[in-house]
Every structure is written in C-alpha cells, then in structure tokens.
VOVEXSE-717531 format. One line per 5 residues: number of its first residue (from 1); their letters; for each residue x, y, z of N, C-alpha, C, CB. Coordinates in nm, 4 decimals, always signed. Glycine has a CB too. Layout:
// residues N
NUM> A> X Y Z X Y Z X Y Z X Y Z | ...
//
This chain:
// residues 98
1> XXXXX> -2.5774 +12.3308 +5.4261 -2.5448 +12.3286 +5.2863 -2.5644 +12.1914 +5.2274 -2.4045 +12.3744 +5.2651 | -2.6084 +12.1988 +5.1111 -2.6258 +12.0634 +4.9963 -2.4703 +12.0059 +4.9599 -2.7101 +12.1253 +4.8224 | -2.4898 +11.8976 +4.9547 -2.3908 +11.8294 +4.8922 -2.4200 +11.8044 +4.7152 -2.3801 +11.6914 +4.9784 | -2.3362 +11.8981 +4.6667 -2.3722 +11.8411 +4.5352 -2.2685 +11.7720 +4.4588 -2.4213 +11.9416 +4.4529 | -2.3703 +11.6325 +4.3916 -2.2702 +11.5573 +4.3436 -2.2709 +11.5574 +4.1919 -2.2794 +11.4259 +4.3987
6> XXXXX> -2.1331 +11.5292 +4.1244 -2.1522 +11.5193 +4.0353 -2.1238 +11.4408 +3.9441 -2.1428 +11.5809 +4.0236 | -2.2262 +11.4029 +3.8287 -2.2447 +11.2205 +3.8015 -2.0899 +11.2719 +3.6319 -2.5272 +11.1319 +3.7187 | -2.0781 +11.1045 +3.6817 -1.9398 +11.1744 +3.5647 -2.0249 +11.0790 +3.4698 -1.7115 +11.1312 +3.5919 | -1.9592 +11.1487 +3.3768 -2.0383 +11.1164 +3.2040 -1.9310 +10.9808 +3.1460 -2.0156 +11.3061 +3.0546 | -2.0284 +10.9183 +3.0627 -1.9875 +10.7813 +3.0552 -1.8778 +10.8182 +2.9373 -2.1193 +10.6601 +3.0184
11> XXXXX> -1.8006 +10.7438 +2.9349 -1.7228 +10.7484 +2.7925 -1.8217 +10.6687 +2.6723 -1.5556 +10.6576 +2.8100 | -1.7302 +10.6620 +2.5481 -1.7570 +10.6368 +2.4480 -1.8074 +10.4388 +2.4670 -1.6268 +10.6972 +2.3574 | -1.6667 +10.4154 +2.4998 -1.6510 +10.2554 +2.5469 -1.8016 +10.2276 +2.5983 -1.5204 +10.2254 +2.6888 | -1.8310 +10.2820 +2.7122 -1.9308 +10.2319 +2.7916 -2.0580 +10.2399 +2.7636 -1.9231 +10.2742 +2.8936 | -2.0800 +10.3598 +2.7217 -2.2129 +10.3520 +2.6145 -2.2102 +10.2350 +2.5064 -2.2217 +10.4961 +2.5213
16> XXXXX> -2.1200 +10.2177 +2.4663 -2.0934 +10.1043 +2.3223 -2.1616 +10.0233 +2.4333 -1.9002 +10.0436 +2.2381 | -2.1087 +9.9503 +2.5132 -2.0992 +9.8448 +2.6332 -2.3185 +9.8376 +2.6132 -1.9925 +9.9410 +2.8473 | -2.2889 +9.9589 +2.7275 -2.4220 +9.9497 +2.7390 -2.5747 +9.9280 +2.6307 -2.4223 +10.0504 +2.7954 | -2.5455 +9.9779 +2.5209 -2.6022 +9.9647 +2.4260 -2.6294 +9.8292 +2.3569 -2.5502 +10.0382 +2.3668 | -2.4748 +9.7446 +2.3450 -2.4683 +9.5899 +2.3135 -2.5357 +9.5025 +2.4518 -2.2875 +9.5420 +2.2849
21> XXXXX> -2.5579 +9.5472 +2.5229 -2.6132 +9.4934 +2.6013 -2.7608 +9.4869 +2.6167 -2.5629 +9.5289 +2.6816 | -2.8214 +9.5845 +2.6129 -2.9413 +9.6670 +2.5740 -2.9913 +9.5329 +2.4342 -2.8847 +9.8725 +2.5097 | -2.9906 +9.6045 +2.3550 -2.9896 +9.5078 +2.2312 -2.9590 +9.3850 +2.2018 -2.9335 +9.5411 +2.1603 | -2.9036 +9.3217 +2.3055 -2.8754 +9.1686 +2.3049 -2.9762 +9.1062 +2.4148 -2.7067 +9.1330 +2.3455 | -2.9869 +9.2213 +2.4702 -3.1539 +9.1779 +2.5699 -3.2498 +9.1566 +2.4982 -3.2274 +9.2902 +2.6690
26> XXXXX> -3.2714 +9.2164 +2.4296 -3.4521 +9.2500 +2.3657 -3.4218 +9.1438 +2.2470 -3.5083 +9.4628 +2.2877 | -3.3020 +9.1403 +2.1987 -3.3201 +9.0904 +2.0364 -3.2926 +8.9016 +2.0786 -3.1544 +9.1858 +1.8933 | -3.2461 +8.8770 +2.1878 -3.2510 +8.7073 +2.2263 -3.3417 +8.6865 +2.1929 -3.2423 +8.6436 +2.3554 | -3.4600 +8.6889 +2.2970 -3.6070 +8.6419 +2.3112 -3.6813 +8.5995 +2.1963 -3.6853 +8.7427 +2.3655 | -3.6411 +8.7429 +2.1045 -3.7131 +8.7290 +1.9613 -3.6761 +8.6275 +1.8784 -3.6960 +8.8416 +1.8791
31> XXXXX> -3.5079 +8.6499 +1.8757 -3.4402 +8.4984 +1.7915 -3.4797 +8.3610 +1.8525 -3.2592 +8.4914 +1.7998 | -3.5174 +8.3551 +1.9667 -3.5311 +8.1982 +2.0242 -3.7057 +8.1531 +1.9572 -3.5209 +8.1973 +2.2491 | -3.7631 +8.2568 +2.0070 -3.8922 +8.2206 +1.9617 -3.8880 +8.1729 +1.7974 -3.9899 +8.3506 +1.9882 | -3.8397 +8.2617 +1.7059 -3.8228 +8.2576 +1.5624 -3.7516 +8.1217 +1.5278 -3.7388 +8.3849 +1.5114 | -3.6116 +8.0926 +1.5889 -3.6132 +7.9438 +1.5792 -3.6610 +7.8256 +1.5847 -3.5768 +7.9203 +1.6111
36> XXXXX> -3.7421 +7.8871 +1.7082 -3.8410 +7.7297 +1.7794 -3.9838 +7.7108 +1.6776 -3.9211 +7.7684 +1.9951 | -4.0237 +7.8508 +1.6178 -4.1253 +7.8474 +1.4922 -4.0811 +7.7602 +1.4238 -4.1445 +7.9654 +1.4054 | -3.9418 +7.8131 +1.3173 -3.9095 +7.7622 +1.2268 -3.8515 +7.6235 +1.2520 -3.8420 +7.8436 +1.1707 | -3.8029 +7.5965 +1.3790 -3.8002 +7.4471 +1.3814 -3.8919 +7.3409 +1.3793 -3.7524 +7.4209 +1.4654 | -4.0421 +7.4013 +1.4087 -4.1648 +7.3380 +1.4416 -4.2372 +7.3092 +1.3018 -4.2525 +7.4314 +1.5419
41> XXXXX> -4.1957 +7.4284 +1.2313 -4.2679 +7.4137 +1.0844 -4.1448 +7.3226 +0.9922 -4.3055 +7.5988 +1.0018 | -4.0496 +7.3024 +1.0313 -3.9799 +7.1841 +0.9003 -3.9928 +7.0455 +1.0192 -3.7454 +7.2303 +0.8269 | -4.0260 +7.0447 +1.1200 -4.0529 +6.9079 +1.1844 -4.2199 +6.8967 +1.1099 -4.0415 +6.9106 +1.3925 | -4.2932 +6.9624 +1.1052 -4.4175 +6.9274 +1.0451 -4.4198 +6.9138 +0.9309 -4.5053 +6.9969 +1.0633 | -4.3203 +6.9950 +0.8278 -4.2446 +6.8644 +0.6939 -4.2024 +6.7672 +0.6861 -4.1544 +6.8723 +0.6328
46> XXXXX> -4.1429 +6.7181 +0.8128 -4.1081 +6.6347 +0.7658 -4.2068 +6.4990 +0.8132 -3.9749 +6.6433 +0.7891 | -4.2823 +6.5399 +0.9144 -4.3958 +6.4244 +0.9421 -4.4305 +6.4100 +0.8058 -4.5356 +6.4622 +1.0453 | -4.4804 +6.4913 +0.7610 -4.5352 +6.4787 +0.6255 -4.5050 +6.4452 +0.4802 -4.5669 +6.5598 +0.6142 | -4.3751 +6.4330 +0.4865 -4.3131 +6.4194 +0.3937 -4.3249 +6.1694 +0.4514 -4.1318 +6.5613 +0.4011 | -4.2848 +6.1908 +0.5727 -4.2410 +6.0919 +0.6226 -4.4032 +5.9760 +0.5916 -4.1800 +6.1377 +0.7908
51> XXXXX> -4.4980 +6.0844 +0.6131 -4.6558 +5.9888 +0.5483 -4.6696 +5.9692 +0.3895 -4.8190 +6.0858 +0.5870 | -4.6330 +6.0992 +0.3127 -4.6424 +6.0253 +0.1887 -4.5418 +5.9355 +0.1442 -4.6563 +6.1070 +0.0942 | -4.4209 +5.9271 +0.2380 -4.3161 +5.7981 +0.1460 -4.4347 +5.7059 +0.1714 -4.1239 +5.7267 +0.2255 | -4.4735 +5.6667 +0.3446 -4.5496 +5.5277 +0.3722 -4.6629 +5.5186 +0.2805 -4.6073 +5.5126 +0.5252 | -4.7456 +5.5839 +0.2238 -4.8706 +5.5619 +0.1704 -4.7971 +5.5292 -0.0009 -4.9932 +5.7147 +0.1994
56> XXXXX> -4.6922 +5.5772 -0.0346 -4.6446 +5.5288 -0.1441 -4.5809 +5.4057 -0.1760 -4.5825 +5.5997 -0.1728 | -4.5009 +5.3701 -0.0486 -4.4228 +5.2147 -0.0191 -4.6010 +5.1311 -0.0286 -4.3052 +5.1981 +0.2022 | -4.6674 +5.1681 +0.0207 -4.8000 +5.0626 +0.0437 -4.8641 +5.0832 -0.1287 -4.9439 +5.1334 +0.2052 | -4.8847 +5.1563 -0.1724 -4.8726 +5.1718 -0.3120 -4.7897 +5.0462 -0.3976 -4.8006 +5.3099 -0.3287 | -4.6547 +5.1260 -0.4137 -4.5714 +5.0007 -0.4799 -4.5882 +4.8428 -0.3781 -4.3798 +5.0578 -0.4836
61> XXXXX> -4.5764 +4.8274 -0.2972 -4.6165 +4.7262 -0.2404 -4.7211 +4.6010 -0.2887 -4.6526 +4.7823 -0.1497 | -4.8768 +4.7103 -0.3196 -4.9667 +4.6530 -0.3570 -4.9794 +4.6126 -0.5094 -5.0529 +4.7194 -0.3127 | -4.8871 +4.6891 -0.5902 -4.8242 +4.6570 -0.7485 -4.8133 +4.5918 -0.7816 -4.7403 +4.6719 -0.7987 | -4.6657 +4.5372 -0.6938 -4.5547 +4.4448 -0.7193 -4.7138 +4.2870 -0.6367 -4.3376 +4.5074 -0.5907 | -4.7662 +4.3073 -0.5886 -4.8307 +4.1953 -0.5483 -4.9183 +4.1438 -0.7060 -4.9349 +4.2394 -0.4023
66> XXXXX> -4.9587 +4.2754 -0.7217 -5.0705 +4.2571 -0.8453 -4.9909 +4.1944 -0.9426 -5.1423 +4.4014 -0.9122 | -4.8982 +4.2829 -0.9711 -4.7960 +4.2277 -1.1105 -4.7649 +4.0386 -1.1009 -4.5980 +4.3295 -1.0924 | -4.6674 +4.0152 -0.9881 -4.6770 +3.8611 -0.9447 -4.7835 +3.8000 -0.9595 -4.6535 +3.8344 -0.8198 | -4.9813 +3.8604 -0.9171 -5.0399 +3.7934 -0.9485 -5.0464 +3.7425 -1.1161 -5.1258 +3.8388 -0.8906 | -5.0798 +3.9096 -1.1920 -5.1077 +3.8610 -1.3673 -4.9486 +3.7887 -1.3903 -5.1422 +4.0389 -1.5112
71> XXXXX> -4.8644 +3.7876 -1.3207 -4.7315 +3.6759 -1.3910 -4.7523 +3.5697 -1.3540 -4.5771 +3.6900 -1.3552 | -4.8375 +3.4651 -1.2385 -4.8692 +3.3478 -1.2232 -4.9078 +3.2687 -1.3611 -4.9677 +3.3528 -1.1282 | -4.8470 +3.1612 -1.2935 -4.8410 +3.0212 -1.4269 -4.9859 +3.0255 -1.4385 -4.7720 +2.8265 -1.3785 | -5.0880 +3.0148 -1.3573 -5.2428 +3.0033 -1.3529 -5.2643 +3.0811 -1.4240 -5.3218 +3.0194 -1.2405 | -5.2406 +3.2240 -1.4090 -5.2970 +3.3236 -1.5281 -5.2535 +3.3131 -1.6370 -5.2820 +3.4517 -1.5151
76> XXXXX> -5.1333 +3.2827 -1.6582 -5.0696 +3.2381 -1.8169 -5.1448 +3.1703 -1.9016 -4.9520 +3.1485 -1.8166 | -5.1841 +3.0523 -1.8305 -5.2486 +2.9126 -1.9022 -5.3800 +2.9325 -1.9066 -5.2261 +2.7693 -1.8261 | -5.4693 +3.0742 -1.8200 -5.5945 +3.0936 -1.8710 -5.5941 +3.2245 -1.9471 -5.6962 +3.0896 -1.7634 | -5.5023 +3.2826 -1.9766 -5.5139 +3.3869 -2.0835 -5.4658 +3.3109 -2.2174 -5.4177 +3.5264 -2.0479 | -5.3403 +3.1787 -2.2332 -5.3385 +3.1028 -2.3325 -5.5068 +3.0305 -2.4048 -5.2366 +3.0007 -2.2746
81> XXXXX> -5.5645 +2.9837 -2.2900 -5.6481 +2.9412 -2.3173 -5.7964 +3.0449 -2.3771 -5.6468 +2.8665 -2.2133 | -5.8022 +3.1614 -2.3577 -5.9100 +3.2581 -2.3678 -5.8464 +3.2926 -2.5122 -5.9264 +3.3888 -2.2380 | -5.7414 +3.3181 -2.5885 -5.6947 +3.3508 -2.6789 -5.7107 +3.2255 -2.7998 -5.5704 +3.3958 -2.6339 | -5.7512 +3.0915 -2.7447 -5.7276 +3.0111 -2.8084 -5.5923 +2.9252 -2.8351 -5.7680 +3.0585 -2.8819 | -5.5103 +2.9312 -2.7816 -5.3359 +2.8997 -2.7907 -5.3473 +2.7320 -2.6740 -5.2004 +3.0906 -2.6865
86> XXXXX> -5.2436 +2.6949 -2.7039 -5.1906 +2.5958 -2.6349 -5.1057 +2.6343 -2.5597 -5.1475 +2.5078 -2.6973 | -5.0914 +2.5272 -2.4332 -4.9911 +2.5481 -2.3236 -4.9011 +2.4737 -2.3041 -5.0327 +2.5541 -2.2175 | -4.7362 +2.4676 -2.4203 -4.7026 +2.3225 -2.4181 -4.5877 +2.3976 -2.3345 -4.6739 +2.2144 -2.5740 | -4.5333 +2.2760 -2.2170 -4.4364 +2.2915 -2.1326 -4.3087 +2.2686 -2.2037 -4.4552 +2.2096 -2.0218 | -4.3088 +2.1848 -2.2819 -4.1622 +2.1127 -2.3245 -4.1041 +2.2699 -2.4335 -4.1951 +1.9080 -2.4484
91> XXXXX> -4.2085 +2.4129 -2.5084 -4.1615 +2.4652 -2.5514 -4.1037 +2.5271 -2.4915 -4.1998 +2.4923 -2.6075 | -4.0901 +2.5748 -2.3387 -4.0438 +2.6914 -2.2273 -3.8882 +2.6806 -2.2133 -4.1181 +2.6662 -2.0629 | -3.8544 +2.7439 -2.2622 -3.7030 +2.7594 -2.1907 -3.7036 +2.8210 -2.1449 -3.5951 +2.7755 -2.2292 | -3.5661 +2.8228 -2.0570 -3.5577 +2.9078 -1.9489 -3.3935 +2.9516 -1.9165 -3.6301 +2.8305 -1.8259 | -3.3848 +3.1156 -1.9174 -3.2128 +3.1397 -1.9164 -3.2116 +3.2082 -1.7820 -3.1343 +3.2510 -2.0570
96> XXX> -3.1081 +3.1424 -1.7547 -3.0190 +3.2148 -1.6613 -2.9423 +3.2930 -1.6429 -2.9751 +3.1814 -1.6265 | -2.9487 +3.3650 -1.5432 -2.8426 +3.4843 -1.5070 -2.7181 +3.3883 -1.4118 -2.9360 +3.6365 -1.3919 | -2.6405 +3.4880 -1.4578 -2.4547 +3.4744 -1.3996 -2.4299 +3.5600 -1.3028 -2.3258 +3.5168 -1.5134
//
C-alpha cells in the first residue's frame, strides 16, 4: 500500500509572508539599478554645471583684468590727450572711504 500524504494548505498569514517576499525579490534589483542611473545622471550635472561656473570665473576674471587695464593712469592721460584735454594732477582729488 501507498502512503498518502497530505500537504496542509497554507494559511492566510503565510501566503501574505510568501508573497512579500516574492516581490521584494524581483522589485530590489530593479530599485538599485534605477538609483545607481539616477545617481549617475545628476553626478553628470553636476560635472557640468561644475565646468560652466570655471569657464565663467575665467570669463569675469579676464574683465576685471580688462576693466583695470582701460582704468590705468596711462590710459587716462592718452584718452585726455586724443580728446584734446589736459592732464593736470594738482586738479585730482581723491575721497576716502571709512
């Protein structure tokens, strides 16, 4: 004679069980990958973000050089002079900050 066995049926609980388990398998993998995307694409913002500050600092950089140049006393006294004007020192005052 056979031995017959018989499989006992899961409760409610254990199916729940099994199911959260099930689904926390398959759905990890997907979330890790999806993070590591989306972490890869705002690190490649921000390289980029991080090149146009530098190409803009070298920008203002090269400005502020230019500007200091046309503010030199040399350029003063040859744009006085191209205009026709005099360059008298004794008229210059000069104020100070506090």
């Amino acid at each position: 004679m056979k031995v017959i066995k018989k499989r006992k049926k899961l409760g409610k609980f254990e199916r729940l069980l099994y199911t959260f388990a099930i689904v926390l398998t398959l759905s990890l993998p997907v979330s890790i990958v999806f993070t590591k995307a989306t972490l890869a694409q705002i690190n490649f913002e921000v390289e980029k973000a991080k090149k146009e500050i530098a190409n803009q600092s070298k920008t203002n950089q090269s400005l502020s050089m230019k500007i200091n140049e046309l503010a030199s006393l040399d350029k003063i006294e040859e744009v006085a002079k191209n205009e026709g004007l005099s360059y008298n020192n004794d008229n210059i005052k000069t104020v100070e900050e506090k």
